[in-house]
C-alpha positions in Angstrom: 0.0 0.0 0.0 2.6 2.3 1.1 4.7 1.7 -2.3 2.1 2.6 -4.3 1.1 5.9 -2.7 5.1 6.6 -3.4 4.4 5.8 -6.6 1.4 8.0 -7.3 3.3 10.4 -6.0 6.5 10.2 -7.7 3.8 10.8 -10.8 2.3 13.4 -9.9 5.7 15.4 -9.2 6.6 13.7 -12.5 3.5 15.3 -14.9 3.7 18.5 -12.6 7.7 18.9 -13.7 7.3 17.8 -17.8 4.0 19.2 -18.6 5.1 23.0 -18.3 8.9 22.3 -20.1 7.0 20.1 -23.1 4.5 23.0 -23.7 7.1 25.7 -23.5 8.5 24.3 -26.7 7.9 26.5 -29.5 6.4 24.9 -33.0 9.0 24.9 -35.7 8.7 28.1 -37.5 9.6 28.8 -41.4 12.2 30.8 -42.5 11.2 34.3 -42.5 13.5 35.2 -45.3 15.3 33.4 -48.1 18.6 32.4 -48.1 20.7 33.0 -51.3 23.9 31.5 -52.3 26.2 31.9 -55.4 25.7 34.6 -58.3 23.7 32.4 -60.8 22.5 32.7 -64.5 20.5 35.3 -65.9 17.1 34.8 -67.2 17.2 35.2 -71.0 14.0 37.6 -70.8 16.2 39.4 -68.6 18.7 39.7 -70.1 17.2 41.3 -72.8 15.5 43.2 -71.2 18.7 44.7 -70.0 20.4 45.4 -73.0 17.2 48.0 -73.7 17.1 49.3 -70.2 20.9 49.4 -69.3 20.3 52.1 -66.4 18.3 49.8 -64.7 21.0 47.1 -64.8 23.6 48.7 -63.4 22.6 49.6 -59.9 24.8 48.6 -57.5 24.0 48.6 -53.8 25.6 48.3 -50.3 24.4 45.5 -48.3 21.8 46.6 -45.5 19.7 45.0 -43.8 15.6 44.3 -44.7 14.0 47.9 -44.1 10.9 48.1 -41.8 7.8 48.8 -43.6 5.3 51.3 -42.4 1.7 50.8 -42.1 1.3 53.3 -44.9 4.1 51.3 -46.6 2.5 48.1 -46.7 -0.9 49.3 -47.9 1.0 51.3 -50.9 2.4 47.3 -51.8 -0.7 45.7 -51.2 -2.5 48.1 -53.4 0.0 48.2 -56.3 -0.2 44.4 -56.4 -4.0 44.7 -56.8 -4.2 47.5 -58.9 -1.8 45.9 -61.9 -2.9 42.7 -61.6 -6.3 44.2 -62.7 -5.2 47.0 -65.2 -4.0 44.7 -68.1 -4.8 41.2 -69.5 -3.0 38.0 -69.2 -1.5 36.7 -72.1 1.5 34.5 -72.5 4.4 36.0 -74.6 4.1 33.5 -77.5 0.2 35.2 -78.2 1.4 38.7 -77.9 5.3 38.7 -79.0 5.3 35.4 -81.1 8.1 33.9 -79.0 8.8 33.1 -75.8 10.6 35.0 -72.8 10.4 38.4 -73.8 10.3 40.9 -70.1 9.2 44.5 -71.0 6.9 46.8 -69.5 3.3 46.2 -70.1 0.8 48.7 -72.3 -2.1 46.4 -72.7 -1.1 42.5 -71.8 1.1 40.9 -69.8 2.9 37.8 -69.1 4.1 36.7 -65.2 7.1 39.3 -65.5 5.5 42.0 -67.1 3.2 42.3 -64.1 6.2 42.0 -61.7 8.2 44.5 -63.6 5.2 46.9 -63.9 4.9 46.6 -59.7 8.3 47.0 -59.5 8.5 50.5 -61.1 5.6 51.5 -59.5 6.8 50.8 -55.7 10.0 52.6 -56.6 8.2 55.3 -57.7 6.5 55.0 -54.2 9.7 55.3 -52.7 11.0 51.8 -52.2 14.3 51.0 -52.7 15.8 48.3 -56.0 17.7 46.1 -53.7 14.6 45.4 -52.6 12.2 44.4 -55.3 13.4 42.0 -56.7 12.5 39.7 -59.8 12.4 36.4 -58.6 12.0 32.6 -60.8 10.4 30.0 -59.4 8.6 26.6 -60.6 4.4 26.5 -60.2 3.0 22.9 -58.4 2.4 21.6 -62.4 6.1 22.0 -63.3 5.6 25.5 -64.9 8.1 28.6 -64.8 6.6 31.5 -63.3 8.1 34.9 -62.4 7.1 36.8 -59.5 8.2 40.2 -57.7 9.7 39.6 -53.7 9.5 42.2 -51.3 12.5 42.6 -48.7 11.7 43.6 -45.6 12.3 43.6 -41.6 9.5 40.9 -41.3 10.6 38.5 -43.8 10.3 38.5 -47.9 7.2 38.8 -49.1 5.7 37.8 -52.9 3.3 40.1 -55.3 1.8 37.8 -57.7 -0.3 38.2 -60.5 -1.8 35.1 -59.9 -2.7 35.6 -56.2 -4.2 39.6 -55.5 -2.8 39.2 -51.2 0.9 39.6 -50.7 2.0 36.9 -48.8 5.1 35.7 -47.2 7.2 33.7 -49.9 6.9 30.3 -47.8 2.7 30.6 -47.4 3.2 30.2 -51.4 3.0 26.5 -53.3 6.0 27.5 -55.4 9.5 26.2 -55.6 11.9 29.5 -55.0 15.1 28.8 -58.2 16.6 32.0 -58.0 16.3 35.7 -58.1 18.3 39.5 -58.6 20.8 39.7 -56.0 20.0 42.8 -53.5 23.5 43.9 -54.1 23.4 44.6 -58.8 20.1 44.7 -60.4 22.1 43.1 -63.3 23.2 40.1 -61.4 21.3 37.5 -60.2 21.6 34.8 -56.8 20.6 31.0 -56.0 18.1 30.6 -53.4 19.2 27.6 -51.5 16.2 27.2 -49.2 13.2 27.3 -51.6 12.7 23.7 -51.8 12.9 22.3 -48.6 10.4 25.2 -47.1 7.9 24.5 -49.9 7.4 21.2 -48.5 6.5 22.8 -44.9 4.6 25.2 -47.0 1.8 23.0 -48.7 -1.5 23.3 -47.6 
């Protein structure tokens, strides 16, 4: 009789001790922000798209960290991403152009980076900063390329999509992050090394 008692006792202490260090264990989070490796190739759109818009090639940058965005700031973002995803049509570059892979700024339709270029140049105009926007590649669920514009910021990198009118976080996305433009030369561009193992995570 008496070793039992003990032995309720010893588990009570027991639950009393683990239950409070078992829920104080925080739920794996994703990575906030993506990590980028070595300079990588160049998109062929964007590279021609360079040689017609050199100034905007050849912007070099210190590295700083992610700004903070301002309330104001975010609604500017989330407003350009709806706005020019509405303004023009979707069509793929082979309908308008003929061919395929040809980034310019849109007048009536659009392909993936048209849109992301077009929000690009408007947020600067806003004030935002080029090491900042940055065109990004990255592979669609059905094996598709797809180009989208990522926002850098304090709080992580965030995506404007022309497929998706919410800016979200880059890992709440069901792509696969390739590469993108470094933050450092709008001409160069950078690996990301942890696209594929968050997009696991990242499925709903």
């Amino acid at each position: 009789m008496m070793i039992a008692l003990q032995a309720r006792r010893l588990a009570v202490i027991l639950v009393s001790v683990l239950v409070p260090v078992s829920a104080a264990v925080p739920a794996p989070r994703p990575i906030a922000s993506m990590v980028t490796g070595a300079i990588t190739s160049q998109p062929i759109g964007h590279y021609e798209f360079c040689q017609k818009y050199q100034a905007e090639c050849s912007v070099k940058s210190r590295s700083a960290p992610a700004p903070k965005v301002s309330a104001k700031g975010w609604a500017i973002v989330r407003q350009i991403n709806q706005i020019v995803n509405a303004r023009y049509i979707a069509k793929t570059d082979k309908q308008v152009y003929g061919r395929e892979e040809v980034w310019s700024y849109p007048t009536n339709f659009a392909d993936c980076e048209d849109f992301a270029l077009e929000k690009r140049k408007e947020l600067v105009a806003r004030g935002f900063a080029l090491s900042d926007l940055l065109m990004t590649v990255v592979r669609k669920p059905d094996g598709e390329g797809h180009a989208v514009l990522t926002l850098r910021t304090s709080e992580g990198d965030f995506v404007l999509d022309n497929l998706d009118d919410q800016v979200k976080p880059w890992y709440q996305t069901r792509y696969t992050f390739l590469k993108r433009q470094a933050s450092f030369n709008t001409g160069r561009w950078v690996s990301i090394e942890n696209g594929k193992d968050l997009l696991v995570g990242a499925l709903k």
